[in-house]
FIGUFI-889273 format. One record per residue: residue in one letter; residue number from 1; x negated, y negated, z of N, C-alpha, C, O in turn. Coordinates in steps of 0.02 Angstrom, whole numbers, plus 50000, padded with zeros to 5 digits. Layout:
// FIGUFI-889273
+------+-----+-------+--------+-------+--------+---------+-------+-------+--------+-------+-------+--------+-------+
: rest :  nr : neast : nnorth :   nup : caeast : canorth :  caup : ceast : cnorth :   cup : oeast : onorth :   oup :
+------+-----+-------+--------+-------+--------+---------+-------+-------+--------+-------+-------+--------+-------+
:    A : NUM :     X :      Y :     Z :      X :       Y :     Z :     X :      Y :     Z :     X :      Y :     Z :
...
+------+-----+-------+--------+-------+--------+---------+-------+-------+--------+-------+-------+--------+-------+
END
This chain:
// FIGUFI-889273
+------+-----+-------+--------+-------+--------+---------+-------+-------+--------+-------+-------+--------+-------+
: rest :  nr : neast : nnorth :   nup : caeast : canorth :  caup : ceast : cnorth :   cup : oeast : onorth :   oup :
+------+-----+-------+--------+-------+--------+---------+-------+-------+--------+-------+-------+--------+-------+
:    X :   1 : 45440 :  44213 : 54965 :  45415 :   44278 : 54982 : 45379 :  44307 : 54921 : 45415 :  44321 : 54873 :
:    X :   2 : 45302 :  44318 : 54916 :  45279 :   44350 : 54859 : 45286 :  44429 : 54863 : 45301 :  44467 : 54817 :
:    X :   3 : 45269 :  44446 : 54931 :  45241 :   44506 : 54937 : 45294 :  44543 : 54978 : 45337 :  44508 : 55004 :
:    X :   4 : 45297 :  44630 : 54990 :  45320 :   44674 : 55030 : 45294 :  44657 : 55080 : 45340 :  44651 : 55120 :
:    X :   5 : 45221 :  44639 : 55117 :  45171 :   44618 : 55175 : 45201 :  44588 : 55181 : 45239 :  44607 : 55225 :
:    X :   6 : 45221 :  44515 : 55151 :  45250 :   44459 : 55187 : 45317 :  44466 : 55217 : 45337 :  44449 : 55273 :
:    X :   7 : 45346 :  44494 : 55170 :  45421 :   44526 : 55212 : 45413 :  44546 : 55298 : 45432 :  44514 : 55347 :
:    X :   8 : 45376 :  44613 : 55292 :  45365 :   44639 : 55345 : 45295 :  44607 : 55406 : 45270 :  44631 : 55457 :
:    X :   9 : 45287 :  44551 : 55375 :  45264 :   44497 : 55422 : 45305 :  44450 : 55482 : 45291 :  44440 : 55541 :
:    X :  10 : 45363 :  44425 : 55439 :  45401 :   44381 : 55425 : 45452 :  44430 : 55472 : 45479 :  44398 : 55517 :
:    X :  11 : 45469 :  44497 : 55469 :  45525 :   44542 : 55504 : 45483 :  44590 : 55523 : 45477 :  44635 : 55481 :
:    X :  12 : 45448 :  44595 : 55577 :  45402 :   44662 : 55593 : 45475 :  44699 : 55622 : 45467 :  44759 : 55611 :
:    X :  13 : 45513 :  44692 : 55640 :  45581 :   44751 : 55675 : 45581 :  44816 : 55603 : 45584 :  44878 : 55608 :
:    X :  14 : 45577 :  44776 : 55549 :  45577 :   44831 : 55493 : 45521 :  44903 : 55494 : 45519 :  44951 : 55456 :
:    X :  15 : 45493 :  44892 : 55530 :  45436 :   44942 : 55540 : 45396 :  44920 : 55603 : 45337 :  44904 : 55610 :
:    X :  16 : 45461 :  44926 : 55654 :  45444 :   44923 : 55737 : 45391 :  44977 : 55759 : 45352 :  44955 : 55801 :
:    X :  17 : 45382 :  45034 : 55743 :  45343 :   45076 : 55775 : 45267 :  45083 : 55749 : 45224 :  45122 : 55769 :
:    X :  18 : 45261 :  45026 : 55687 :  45199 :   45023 : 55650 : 45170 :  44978 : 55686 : 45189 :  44923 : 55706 :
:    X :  19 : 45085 :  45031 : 55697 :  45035 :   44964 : 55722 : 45013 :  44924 : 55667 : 45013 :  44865 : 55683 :
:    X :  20 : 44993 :  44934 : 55605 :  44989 :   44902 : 55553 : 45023 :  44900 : 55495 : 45016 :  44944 : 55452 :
:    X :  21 : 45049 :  44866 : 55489 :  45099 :   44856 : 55436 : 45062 :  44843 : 55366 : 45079 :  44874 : 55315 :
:    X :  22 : 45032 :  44817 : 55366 :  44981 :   44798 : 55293 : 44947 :  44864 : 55264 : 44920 :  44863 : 55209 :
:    X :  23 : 44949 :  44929 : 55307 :  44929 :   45006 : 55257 : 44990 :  45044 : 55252 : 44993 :  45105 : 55260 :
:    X :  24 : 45044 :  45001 : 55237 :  45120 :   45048 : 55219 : 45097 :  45047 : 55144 : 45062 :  45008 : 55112 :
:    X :  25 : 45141 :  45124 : 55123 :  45119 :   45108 : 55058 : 45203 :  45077 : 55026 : 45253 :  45091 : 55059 :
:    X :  26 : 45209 :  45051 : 54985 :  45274 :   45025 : 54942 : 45333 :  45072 : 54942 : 45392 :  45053 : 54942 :
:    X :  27 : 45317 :  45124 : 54942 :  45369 :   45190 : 54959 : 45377 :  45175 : 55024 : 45431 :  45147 : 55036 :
:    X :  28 : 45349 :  45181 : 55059 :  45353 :   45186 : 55135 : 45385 :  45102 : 55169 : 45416 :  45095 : 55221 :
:    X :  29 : 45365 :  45050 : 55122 :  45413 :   44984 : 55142 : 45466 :  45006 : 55122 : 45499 :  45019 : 55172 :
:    X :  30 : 45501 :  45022 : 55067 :  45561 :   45051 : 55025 : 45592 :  45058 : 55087 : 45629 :  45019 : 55117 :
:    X :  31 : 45575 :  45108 : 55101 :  45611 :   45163 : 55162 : 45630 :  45128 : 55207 : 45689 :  45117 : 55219 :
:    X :  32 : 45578 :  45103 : 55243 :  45600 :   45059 : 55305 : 45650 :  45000 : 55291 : 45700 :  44987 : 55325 :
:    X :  33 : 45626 :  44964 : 55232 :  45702 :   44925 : 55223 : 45785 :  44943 : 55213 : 45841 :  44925 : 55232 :
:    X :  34 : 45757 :  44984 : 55178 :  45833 :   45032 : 55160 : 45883 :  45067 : 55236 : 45944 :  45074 : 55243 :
:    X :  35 : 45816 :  45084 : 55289 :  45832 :   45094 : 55341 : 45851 :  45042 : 55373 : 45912 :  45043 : 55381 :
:    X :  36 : 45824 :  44993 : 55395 :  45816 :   44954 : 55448 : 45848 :  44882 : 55423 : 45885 :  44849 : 55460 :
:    X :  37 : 45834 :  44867 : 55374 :  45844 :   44801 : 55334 : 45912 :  44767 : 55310 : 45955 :  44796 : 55277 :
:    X :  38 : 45917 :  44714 : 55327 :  45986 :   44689 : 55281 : 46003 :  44678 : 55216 : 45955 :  44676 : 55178 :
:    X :  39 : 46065 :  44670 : 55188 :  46074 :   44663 : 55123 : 46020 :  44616 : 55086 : 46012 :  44625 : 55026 :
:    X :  40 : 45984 :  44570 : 55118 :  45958 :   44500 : 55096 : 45893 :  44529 : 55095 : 45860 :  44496 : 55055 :
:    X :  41 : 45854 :  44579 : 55122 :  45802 :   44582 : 55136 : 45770 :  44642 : 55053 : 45719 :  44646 : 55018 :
:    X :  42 : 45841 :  44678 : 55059 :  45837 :   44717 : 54976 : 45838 :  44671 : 54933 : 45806 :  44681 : 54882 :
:    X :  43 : 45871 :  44612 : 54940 :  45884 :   44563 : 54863 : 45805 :  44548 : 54869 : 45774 :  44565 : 54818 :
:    X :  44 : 45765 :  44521 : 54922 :  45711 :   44493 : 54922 : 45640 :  44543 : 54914 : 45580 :  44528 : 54917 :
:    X :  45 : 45664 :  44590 : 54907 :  45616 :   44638 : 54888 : 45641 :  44665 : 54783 : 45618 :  44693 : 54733 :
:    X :  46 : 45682 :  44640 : 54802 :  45719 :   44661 : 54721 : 45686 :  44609 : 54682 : 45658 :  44608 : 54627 :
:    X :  47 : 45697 :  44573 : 54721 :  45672 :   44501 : 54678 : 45593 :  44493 : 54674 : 45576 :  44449 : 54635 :
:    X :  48 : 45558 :  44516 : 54695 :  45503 :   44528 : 54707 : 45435 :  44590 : 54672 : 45374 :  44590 : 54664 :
:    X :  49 : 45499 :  44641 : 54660 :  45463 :   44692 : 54636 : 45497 :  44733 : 54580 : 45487 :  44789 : 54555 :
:    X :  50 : 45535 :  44692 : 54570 :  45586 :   44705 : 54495 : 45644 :  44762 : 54489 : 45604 :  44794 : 54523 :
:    X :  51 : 45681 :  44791 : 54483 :  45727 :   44830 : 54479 : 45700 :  44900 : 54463 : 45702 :  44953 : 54493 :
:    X :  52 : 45673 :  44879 : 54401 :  45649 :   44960 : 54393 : 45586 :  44983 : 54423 : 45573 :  45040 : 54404 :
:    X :  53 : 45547 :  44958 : 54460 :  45491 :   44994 : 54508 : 45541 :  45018 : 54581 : 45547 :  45074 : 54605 :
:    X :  54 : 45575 :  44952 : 54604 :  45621 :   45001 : 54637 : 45655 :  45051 : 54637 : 45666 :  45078 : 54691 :
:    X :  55 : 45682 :  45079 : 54573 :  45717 :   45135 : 54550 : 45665 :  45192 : 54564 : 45674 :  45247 : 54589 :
:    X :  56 : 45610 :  45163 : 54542 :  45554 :   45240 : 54529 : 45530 :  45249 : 54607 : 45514 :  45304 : 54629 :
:    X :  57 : 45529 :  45188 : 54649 :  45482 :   45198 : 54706 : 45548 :  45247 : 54758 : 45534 :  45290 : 54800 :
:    X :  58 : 45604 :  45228 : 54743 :  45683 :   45271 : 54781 : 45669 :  45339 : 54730 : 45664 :  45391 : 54763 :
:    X :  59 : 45663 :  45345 : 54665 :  45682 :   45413 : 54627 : 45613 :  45450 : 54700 : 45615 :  45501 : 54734 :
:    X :  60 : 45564 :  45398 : 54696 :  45503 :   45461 : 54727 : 45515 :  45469 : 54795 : 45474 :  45506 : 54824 :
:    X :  61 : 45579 :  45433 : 54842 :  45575 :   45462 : 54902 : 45633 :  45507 : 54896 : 45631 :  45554 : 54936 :
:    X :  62 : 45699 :  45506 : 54845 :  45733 :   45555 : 54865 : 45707 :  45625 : 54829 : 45728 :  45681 : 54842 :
:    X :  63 : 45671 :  45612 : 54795 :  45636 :   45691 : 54774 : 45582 :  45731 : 54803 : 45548 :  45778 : 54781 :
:    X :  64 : 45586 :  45689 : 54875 :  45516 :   45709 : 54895 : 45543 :  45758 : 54954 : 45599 :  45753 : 54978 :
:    X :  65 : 45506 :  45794 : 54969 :  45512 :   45850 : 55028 : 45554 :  45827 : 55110 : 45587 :  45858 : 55152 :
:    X :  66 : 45534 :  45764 : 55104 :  45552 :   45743 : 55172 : 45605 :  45688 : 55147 : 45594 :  45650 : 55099 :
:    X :  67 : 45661 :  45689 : 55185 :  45696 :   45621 : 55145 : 45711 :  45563 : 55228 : 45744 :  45598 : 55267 :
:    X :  68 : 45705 :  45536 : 55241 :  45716 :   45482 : 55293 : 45763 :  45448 : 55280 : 45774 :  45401 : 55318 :
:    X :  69 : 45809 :  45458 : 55222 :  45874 :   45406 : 55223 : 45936 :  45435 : 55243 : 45930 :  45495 : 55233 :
:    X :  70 : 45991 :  45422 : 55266 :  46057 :   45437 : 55266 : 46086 :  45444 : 55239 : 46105 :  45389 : 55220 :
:    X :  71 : 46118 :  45493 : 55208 :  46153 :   45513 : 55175 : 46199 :  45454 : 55130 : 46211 :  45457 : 55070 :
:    X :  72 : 46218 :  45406 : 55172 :  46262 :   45351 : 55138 : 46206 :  45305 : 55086 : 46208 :  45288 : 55027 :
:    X :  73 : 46161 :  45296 : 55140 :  46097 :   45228 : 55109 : 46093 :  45292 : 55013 : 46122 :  45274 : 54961 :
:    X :  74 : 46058 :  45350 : 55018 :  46047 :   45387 : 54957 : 46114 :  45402 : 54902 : 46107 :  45421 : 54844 :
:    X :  75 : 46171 :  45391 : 54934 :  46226 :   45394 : 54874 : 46232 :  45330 : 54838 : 46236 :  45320 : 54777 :
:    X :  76 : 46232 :  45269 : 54910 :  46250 :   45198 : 54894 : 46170 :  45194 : 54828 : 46180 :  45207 : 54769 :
:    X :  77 : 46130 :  45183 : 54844 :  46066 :   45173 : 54811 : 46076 :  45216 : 54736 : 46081 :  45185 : 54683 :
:    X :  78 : 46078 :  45275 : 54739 :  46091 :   45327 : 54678 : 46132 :  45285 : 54651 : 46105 :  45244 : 54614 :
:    X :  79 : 46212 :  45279 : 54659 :  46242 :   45233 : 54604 : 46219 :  45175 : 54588 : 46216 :  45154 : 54530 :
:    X :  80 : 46200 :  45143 : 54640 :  46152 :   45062 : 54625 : 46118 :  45077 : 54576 : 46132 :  45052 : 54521 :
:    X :  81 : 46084 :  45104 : 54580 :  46020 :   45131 : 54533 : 46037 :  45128 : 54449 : 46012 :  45101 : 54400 :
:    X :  82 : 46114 :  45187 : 54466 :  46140 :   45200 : 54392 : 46150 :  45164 : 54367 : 46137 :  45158 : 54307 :
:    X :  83 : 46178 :  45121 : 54403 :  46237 :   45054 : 54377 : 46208 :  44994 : 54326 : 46226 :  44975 : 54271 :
:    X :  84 : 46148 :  44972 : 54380 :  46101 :   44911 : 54391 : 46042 :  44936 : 54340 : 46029 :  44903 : 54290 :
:    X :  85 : 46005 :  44998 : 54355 :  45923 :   44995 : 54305 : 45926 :  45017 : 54233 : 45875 :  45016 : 54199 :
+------+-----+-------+--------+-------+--------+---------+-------+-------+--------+-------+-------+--------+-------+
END
């Protein structure tokens, strides 16, 4: 897997209601995996886009006006974050 695209090639269920998946922006894959995605599908995006861009691309959705995660996914992730970057 090189890419976030290929992920969500490979699993379109991760962003079922998208007609195009290839103009998500990296925040917006974030999300949908965190939502929708399995444990394996974060390692493969971890692995992919390094730890600390993940940290910053999560710091910019939970600070942002609109939050789309669950309450559990944003605590679990927050300590991940602390722990791990």
């Amino acid at each position: 897997m090189k890419t976030l695209t290929d992920l969500f090639k490979q699993k379109p269920y991760l962003a079922w209601y998208v007609g195009d998946k290839t103009k998500l922006s990296e925040k917006s894959m974030l999300e949908h995996i965190l939502n929708y995605g399995t444990w394996e599908d974060y390692q493969t995006v971890e692995s992919a886009l390094g730890l600390k861009k993940l940290h910053a691309l999560f710091n910019d959705l939970v600070r942002g006006k609109r939050i789309n995660l669950s309450p559990q996914t944003k605590n679990y992730f927050s300590h991940y974050f602390r722990h791990y970057a």
